[in-house]
Residue frames as qw, qx, qy, qz and C-alpha x, y, z in Angstrom:
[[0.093, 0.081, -0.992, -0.032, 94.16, 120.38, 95.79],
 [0.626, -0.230, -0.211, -0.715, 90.60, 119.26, 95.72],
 [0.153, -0.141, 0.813, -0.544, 89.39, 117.94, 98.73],
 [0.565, -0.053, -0.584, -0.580, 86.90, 115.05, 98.50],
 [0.685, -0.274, 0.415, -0.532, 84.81, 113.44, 101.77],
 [0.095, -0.035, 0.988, -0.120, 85.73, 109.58, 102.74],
 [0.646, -0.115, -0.453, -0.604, 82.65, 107.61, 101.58],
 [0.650, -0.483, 0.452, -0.375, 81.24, 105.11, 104.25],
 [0.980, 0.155, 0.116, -0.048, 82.75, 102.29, 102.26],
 [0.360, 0.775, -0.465, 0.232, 86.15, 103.71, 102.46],
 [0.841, -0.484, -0.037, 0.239, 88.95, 101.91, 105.12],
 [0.014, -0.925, 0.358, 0.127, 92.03, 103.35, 105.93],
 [0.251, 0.668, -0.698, -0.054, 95.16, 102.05, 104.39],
 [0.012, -0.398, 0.910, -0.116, 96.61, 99.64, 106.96],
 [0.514, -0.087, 0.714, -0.467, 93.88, 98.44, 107.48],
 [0.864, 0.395, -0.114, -0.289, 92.92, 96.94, 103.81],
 [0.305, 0.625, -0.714, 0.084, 96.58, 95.85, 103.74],
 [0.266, -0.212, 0.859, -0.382, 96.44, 94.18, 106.89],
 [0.698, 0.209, 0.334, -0.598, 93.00, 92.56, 105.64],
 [0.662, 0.643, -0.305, -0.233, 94.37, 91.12, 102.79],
 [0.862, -0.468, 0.193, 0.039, 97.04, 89.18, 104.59],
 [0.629, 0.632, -0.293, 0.345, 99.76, 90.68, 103.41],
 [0.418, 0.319, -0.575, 0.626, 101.11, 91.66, 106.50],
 [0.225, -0.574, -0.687, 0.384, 99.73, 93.03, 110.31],
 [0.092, 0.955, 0.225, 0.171, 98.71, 96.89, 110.74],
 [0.452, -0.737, 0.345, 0.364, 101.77, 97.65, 112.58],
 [0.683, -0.035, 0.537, 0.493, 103.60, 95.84, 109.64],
 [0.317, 0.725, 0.478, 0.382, 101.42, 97.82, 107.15],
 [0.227, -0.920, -0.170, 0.270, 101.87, 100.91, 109.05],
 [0.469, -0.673, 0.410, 0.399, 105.80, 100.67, 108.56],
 [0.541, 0.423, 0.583, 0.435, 105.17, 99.77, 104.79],
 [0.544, 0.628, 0.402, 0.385, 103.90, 102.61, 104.46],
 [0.324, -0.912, 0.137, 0.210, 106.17, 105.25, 106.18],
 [0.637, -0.248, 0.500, 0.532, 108.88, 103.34, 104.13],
 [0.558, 0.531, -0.218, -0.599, 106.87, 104.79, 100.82],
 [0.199, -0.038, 0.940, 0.273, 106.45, 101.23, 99.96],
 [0.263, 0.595, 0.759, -0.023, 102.61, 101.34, 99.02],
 [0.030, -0.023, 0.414, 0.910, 101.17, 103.53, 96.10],
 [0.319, 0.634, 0.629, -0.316, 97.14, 104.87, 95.86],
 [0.504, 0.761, 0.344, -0.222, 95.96, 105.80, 92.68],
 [0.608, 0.666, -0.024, 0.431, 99.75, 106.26, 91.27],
 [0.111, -0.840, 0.143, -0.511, 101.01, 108.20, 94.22],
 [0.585, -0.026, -0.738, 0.336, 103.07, 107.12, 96.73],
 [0.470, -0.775, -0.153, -0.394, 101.67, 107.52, 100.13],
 [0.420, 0.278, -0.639, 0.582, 104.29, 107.93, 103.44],
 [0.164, -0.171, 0.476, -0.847, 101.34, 109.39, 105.87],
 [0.013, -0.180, -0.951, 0.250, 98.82, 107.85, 107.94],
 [0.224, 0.426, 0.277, -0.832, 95.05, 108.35, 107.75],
 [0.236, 0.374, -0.572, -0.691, 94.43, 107.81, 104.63],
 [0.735, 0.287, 0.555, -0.264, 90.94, 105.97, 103.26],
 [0.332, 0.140, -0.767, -0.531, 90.61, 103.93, 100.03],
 [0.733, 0.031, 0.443, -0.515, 88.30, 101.87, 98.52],
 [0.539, -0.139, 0.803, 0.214, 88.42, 98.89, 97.39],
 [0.436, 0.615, 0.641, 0.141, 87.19, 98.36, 93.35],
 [0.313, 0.925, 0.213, -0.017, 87.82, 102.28, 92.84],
 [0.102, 0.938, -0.330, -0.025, 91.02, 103.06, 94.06],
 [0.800, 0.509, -0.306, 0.088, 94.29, 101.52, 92.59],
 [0.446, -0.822, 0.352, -0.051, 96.39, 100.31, 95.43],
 [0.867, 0.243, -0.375, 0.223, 99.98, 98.44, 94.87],
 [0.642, -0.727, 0.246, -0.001, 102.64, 97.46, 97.29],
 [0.310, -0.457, 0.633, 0.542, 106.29, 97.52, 95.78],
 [0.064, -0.437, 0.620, 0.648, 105.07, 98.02, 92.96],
 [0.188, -0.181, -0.900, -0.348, 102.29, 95.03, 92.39],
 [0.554, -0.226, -0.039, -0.800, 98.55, 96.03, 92.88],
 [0.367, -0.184, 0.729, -0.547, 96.81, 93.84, 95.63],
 [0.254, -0.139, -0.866, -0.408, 95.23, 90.54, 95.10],
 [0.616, -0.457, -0.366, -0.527, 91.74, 89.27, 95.94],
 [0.468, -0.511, 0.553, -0.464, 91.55, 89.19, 99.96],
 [0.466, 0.113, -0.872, -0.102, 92.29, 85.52, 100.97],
 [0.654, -0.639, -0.066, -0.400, 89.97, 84.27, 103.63],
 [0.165, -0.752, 0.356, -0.529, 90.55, 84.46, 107.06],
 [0.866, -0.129, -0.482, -0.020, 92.02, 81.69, 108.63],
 [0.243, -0.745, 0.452, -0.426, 93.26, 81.25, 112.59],
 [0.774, 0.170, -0.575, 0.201, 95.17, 79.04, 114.33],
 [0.433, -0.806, 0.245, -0.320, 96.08, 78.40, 117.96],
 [0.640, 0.615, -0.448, 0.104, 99.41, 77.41, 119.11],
 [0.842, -0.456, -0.143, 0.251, 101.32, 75.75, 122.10],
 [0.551, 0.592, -0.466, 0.358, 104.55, 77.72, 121.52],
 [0.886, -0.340, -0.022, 0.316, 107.30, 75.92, 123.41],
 [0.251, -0.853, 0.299, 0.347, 110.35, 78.04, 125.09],
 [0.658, -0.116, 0.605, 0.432, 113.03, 78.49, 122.17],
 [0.251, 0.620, 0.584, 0.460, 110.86, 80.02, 119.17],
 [0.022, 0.208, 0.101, -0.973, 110.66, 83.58, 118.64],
 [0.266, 0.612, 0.647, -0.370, 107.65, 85.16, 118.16],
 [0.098, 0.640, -0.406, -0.644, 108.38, 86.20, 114.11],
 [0.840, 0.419, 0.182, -0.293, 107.80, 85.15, 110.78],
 [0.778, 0.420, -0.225, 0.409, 111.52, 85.25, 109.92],
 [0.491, -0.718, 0.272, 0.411, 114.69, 86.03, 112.11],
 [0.602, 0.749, -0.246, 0.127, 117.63, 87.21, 110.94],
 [0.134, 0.623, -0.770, 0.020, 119.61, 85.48, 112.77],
 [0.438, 0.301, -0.817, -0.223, 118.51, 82.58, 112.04],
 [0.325, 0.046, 0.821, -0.467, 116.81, 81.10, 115.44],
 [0.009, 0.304, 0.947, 0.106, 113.74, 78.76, 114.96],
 [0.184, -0.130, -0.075, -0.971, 110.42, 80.36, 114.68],
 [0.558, 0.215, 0.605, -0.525, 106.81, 80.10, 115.51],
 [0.564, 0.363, -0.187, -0.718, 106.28, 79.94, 112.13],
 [0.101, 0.383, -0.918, -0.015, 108.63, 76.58, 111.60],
 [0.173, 0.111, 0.943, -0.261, 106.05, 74.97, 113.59],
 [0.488, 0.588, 0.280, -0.581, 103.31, 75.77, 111.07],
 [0.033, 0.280, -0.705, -0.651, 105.07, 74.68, 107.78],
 [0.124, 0.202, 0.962, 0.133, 101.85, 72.67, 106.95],
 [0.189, 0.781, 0.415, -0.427, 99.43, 75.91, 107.17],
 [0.548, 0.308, 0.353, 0.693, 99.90, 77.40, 103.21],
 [0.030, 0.896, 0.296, 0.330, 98.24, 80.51, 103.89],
 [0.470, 0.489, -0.252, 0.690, 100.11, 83.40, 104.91],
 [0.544, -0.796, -0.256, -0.078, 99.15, 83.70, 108.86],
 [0.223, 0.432, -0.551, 0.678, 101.46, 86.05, 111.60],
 [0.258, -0.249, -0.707, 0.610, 101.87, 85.86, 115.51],
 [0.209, -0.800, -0.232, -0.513, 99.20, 87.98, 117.10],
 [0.567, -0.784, 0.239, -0.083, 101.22, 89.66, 119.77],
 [0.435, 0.636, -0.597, 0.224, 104.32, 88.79, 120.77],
 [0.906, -0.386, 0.094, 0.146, 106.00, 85.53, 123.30],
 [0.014, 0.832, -0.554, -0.025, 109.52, 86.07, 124.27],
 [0.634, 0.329, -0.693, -0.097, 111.88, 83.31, 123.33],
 [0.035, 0.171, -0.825, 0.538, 111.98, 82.12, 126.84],
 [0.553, 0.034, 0.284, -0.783, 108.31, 82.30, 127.44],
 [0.002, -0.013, 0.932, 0.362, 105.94, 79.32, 126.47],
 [0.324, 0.352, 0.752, -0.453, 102.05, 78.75, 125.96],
 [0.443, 0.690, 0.512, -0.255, 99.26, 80.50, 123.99],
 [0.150, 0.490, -0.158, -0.844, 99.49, 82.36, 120.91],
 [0.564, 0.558, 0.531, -0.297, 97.25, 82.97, 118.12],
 [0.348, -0.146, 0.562, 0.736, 98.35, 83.13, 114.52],
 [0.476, 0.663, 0.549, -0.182, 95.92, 84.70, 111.75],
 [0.161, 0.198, 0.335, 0.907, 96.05, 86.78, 108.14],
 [0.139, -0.852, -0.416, -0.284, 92.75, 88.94, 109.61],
 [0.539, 0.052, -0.304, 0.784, 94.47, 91.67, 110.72],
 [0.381, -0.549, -0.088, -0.739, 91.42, 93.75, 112.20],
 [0.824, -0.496, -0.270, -0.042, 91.22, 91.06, 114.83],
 [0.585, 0.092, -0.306, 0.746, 95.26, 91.13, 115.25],
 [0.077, 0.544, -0.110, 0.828, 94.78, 94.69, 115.72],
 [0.515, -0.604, 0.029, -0.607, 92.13, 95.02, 118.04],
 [0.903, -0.291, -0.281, 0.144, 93.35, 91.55, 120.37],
 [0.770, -0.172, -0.200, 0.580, 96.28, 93.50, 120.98],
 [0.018, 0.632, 0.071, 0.772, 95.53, 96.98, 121.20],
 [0.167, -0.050, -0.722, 0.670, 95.66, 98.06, 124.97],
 [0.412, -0.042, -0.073, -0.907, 92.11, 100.63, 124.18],
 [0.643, -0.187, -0.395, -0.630, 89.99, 97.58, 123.37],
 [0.445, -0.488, 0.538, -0.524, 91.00, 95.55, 126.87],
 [0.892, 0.176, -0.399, -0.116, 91.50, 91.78, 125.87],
 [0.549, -0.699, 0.427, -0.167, 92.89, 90.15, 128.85],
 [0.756, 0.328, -0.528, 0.208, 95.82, 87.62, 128.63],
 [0.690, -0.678, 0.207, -0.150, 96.37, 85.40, 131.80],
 [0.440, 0.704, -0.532, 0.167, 99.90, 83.99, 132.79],
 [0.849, -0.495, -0.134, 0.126, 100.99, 81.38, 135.23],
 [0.184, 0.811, -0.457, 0.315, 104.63, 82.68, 136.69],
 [0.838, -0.351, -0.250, 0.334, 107.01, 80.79, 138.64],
 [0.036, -0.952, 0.144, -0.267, 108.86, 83.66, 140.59],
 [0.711, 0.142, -0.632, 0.274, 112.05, 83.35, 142.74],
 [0.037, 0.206, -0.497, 0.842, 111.86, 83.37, 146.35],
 [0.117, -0.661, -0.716, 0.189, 108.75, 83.55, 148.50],
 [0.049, -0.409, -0.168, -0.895, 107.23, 86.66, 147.35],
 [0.075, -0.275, -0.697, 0.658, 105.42, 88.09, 150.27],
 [0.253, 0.637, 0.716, 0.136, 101.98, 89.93, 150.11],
 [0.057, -0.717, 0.013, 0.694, 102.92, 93.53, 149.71],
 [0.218, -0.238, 0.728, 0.605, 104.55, 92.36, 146.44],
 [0.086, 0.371, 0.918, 0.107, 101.19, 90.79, 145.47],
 [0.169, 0.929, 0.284, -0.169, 99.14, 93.62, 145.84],
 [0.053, 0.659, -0.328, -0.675, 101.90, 95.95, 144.28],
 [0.171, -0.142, 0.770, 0.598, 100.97, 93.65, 141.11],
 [0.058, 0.653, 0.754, 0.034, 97.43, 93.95, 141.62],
 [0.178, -0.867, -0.322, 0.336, 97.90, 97.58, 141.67],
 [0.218, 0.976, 0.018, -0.012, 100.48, 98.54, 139.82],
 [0.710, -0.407, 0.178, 0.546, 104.25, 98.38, 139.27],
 [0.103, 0.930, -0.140, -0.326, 106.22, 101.30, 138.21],
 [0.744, -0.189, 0.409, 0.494, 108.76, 100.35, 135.37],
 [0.280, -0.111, 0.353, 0.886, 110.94, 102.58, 132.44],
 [0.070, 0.165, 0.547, 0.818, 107.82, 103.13, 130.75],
 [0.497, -0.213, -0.068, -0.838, 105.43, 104.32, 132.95],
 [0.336, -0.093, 0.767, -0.539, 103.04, 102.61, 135.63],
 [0.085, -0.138, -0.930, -0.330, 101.65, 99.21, 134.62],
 [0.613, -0.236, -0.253, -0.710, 97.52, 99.04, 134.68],
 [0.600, -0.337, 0.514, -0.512, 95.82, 97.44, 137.68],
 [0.352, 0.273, -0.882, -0.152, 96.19, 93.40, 137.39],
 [0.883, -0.311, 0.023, -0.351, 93.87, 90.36, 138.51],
 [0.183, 0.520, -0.725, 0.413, 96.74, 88.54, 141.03],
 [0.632, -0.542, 0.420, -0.362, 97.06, 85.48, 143.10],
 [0.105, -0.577, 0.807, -0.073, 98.95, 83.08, 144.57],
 [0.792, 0.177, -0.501, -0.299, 99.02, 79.22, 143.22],
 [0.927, -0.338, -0.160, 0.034, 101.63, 78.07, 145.01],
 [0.145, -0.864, 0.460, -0.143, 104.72, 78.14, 147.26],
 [0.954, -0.227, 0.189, 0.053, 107.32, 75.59, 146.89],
 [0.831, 0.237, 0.183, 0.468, 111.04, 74.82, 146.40],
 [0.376, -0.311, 0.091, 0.868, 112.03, 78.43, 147.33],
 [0.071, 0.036, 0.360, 0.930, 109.74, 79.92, 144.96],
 [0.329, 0.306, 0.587, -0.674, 106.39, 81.23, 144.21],
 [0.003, 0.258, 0.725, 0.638, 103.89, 80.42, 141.12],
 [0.329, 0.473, 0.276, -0.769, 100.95, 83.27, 140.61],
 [0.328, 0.434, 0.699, 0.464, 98.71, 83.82, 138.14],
 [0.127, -0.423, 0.049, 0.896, 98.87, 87.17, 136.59],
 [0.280, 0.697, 0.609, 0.253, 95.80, 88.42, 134.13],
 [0.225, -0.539, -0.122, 0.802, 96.56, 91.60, 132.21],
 [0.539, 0.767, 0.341, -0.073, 95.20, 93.64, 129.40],
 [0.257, 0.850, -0.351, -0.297, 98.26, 95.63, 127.93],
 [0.880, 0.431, 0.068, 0.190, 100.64, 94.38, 125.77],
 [0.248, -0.899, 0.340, 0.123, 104.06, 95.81, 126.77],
 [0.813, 0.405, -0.407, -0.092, 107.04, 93.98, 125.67],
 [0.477, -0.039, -0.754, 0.450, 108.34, 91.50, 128.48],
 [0.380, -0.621, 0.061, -0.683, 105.91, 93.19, 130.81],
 [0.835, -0.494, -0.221, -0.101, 105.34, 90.02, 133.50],
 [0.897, 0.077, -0.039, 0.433, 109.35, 89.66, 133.31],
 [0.167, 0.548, -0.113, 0.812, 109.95, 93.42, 133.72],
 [0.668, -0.520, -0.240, -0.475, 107.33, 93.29, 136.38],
 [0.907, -0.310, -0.208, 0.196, 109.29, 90.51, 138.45],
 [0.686, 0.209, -0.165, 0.677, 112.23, 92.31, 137.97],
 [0.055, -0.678, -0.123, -0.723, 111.29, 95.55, 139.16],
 [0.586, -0.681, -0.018, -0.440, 109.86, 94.33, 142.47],
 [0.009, -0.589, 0.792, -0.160, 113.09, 91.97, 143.05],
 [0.694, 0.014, 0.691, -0.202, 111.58, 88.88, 142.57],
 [0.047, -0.372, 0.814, 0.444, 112.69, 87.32, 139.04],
 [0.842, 0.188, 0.293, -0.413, 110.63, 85.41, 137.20],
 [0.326, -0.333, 0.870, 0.163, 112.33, 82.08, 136.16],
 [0.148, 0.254, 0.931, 0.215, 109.06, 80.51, 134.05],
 [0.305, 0.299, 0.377, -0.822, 106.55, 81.80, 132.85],
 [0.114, 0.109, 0.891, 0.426, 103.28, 80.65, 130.57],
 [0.479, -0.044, -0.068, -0.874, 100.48, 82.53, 128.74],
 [0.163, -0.117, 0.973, -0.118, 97.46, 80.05, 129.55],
 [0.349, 0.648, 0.665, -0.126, 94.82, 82.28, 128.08],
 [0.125, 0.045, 0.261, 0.956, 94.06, 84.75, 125.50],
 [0.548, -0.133, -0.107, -0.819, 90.54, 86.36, 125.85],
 [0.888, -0.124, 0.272, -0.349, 88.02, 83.26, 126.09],
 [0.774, 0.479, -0.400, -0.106, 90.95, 80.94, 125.03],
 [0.489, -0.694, 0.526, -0.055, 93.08, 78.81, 126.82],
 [0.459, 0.487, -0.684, -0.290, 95.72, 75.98, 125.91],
 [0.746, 0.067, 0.509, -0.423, 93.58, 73.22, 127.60],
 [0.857, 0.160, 0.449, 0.198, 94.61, 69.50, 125.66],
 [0.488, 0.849, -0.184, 0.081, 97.10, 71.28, 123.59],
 [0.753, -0.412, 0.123, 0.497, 100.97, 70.18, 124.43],
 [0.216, -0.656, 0.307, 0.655, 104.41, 72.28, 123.44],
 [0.044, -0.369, 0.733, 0.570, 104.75, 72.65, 119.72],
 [0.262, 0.277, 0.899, 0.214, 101.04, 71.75, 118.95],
 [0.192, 0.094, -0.116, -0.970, 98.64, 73.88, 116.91],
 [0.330, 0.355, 0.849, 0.210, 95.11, 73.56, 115.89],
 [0.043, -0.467, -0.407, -0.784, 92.67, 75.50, 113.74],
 [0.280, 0.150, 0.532, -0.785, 90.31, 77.57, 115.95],
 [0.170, 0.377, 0.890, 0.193, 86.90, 76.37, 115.66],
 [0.017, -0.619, -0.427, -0.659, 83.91, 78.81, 114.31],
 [0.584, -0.715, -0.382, -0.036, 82.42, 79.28, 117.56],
 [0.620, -0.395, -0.097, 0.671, 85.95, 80.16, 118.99],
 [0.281, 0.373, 0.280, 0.839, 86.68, 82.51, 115.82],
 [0.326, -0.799, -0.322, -0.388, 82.94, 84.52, 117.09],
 [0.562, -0.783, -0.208, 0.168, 83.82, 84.85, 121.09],
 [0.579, -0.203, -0.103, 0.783, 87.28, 86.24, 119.91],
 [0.093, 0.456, 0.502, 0.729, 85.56, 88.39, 117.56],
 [0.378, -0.823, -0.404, -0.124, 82.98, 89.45, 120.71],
 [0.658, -0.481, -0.046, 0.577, 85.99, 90.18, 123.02],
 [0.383, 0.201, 0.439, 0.787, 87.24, 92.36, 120.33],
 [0.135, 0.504, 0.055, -0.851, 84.49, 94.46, 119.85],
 [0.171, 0.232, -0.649, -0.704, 83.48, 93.32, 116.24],
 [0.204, -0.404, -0.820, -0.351, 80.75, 90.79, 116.62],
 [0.215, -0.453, -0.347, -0.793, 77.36, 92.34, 117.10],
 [0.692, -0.526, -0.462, -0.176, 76.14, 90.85, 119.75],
 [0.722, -0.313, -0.316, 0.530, 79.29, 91.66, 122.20],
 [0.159, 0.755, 0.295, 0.564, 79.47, 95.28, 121.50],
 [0.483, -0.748, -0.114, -0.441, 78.33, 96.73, 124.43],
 [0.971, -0.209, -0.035, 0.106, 80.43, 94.31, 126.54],
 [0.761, 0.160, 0.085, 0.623, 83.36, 95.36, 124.63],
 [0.255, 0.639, 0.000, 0.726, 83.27, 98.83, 124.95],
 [0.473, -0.811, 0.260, -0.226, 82.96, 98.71, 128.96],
 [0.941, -0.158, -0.009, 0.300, 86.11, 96.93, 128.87],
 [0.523, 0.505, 0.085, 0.681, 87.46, 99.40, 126.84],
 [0.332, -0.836, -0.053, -0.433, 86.40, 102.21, 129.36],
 [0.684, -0.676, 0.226, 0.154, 87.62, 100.35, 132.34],
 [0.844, -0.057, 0.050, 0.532, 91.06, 99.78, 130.52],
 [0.156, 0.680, 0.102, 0.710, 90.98, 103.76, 129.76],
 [0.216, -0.834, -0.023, -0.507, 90.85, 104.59, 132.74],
 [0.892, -0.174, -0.158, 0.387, 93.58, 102.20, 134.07],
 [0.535, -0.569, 0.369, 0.503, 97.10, 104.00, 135.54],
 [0.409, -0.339, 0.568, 0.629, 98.67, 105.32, 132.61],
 [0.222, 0.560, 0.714, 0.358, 95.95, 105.20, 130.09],
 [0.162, 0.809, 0.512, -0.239, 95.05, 108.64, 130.53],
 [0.036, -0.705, 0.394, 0.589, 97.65, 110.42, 128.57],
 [0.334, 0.103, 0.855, 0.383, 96.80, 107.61, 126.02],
 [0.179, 0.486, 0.847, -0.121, 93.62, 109.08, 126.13],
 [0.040, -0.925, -0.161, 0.342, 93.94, 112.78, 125.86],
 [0.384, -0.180, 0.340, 0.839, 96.39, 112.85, 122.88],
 [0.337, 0.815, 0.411, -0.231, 95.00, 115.53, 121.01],
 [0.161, -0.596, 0.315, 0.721, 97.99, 116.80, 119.07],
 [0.792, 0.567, 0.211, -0.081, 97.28, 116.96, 115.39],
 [0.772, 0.027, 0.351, 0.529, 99.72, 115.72, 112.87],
 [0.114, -0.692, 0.218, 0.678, 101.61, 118.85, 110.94],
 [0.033, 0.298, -0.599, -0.742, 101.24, 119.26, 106.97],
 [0.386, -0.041, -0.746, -0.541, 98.84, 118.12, 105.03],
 [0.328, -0.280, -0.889, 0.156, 97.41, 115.56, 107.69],
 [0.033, 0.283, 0.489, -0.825, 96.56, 118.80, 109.91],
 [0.307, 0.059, -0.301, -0.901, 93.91, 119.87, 107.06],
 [0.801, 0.291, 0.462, -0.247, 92.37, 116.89, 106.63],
 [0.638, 0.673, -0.274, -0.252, 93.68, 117.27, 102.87],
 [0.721, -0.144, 0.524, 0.429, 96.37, 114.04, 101.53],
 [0.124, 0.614, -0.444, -0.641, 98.35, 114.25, 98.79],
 [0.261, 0.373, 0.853, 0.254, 96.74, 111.01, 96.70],
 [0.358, -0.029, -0.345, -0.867, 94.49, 113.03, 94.04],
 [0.675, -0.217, -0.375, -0.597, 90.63, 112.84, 95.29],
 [0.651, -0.383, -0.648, 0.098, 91.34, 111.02, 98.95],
 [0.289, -0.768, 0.266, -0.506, 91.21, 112.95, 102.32],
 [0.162, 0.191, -0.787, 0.563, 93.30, 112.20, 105.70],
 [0.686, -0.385, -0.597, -0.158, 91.57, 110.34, 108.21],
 [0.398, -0.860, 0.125, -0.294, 93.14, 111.95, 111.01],
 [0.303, 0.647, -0.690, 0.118, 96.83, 109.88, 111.02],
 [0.419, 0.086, -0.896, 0.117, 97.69, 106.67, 112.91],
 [0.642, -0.608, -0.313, -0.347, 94.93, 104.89, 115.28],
 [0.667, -0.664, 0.273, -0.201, 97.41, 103.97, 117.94],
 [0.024, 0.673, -0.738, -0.040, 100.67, 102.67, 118.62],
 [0.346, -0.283, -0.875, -0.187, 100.77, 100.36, 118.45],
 [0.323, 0.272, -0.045, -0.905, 92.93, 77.16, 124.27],
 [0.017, 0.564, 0.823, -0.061, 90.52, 74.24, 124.63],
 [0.165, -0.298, -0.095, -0.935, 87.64, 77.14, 124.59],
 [0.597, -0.581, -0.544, 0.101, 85.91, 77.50, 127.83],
 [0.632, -0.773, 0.034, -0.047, 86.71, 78.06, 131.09],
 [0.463, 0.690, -0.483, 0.276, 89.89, 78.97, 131.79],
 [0.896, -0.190, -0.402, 0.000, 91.65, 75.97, 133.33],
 [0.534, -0.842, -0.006, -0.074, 93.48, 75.83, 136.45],
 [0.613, 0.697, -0.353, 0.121, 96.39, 74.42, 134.97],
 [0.845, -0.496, 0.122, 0.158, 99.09, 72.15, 136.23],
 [0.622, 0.673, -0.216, 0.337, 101.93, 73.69, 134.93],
 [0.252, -0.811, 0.355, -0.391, 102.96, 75.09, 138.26],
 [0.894, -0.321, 0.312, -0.009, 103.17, 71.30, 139.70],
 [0.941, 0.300, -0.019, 0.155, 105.71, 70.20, 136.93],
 [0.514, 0.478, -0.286, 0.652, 108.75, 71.80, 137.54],
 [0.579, -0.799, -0.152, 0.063, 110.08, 72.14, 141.29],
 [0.693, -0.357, 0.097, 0.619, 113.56, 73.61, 142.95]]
């Protein structure tokens, strides 16, 4: 097979897919493990893989990719009730539902459990998706909680430090107490990983429940003059500081990669860090099986006013 060197204008797979706004990278990922996507005639099933746009001939079931649509983002109130999904199958209401008026083809970044209410961020740029929710690149998301009980302060520092649950010891948290009333306690929890029900696994773990809970920031974002069940575009200015957070705009760079560091070197991140196994067939060579493209070294990883983030009176509305 004739092995040919990635040009510097190549991108791997998911990551044109996901650019295009066909789907996210995770989504794209699972496209193409399904042997749904095809490079140059060839179906492709393994990660890693660069293309370029203009040379090489990419189609997805079957129909060859359109011109990228631009990149358009949106920030959302979501109100308990809505999954975080572009379609259920059974049938429950979606975030999307509350978007019917946006034509372009935008997904959740990240995920709110149906119980859960506040921020999320909707877009079809799926380099930003990727990297806002990738634990490596350290994008904090804060949370107001309404716990049950008077949580004492051991508890509190075991969340500022660390709480041991099925999958391994959460990463160090920024923690503290709002208020105590009505039997219960409302914190505000700021974390960088992305687990699934982490705050709510978190409560559970240490025997204190969380009963409410609401994202109130994402990076420099918060839902400041925004009620349940309202969206708005993100302005430019917003679009840039997520974009800094991230890693991607120029100017934040530097910034962004000691975040990354300190989130590498969080509890649990170091076996994230030190995978070194290499993928078996083909992938191990470098060599793919698309005529004239080389492996990239297989999958990258497993996977709101704008301001100041606001103290928020969420905690005051709801007592007992």
């Amino acid at each position: 097979m004739k092995e040919v060197l990635s040009t510097t204008t190549a991108e791997r797979l998911q990551k044109v897919l996901a650019a295009h706004g066909l789907a996210s990278r995770r989504e794209a990922e699972d496209w193409i493990r399904a042997g749904r996507v095809q490079v140059n005639g060839t179906v492709v099933t393994e990660l890693g893989l660069r293309v370029e746009e203009g040379k090489d001939v990419i189609q997805v079931d079957g129909k060859p990719l359109t011109v990228r649509e631009r990149h358009q983002y949106f920030l959302l109130y979501k109100p308990r009730g809505f999954v975080t999904t572009r379609k259920d199958p059974e049938g429950r209401p979606t975030v999307i539902d509350l978007l019917k008026d946006v034509p372009a083809r935008i997904y959740p970044v990240g995920r709110l459990d149906q119980d859960t209410e506040g921020l999320l961020l909707l877009t079809n740029d799926g380099e930003l998706a990727y990297r806002l929710t990738h634990p490596k690149y350290g994008v904090e998301k804060t949370y107001h909680a309404r716990m049950r009980g008077n949580v004492p302060d051991p508890v509190i520092k075991a969340f500022a430090e660390g709480v041991m649950l099925e999958d391994g010891l959460t990463a160090p948290a920024k923690v503290k107490v709002l208020d105590r009333e009505g039997g219960a306690t409302w914190i505000e929890l700021t974390i960088h990983e992305g687990r699934n029900r982490q705050v709510r696994r978190m409560g559970d773990a240490v025997g204190y429940p969380v009963v409410h809970l609401t994202r109130v920031s994402f990076g420099p974002l918060t839902i400041s003059g925004l009620k349940p069940g309202a969206y708005r575009p993100l302005k430019p200015q917003e679009v840039r500081a997520l974009q800094g957070a991230a890693g991607i705009a120029k100017g934040n760079k530097k910034q962004a990669e000691i975040k990354r560091k300190e989130a590498i070197k969080a509890p649990g991140k170091a076996a994230e860090k030190n995978k070194l196994s290499k993928p078996a067939g083909p992938a191990a060579k470098g060599l793919s099986s698309v005529p004239g493209r080389k492996m990239d070294g297989g999958n990258e990883g497993d996977k709101t006013g704008f301001g100041k983030r606001p103290h928020s009176g969420v905690h005051r509305k709801r007592k007992g």
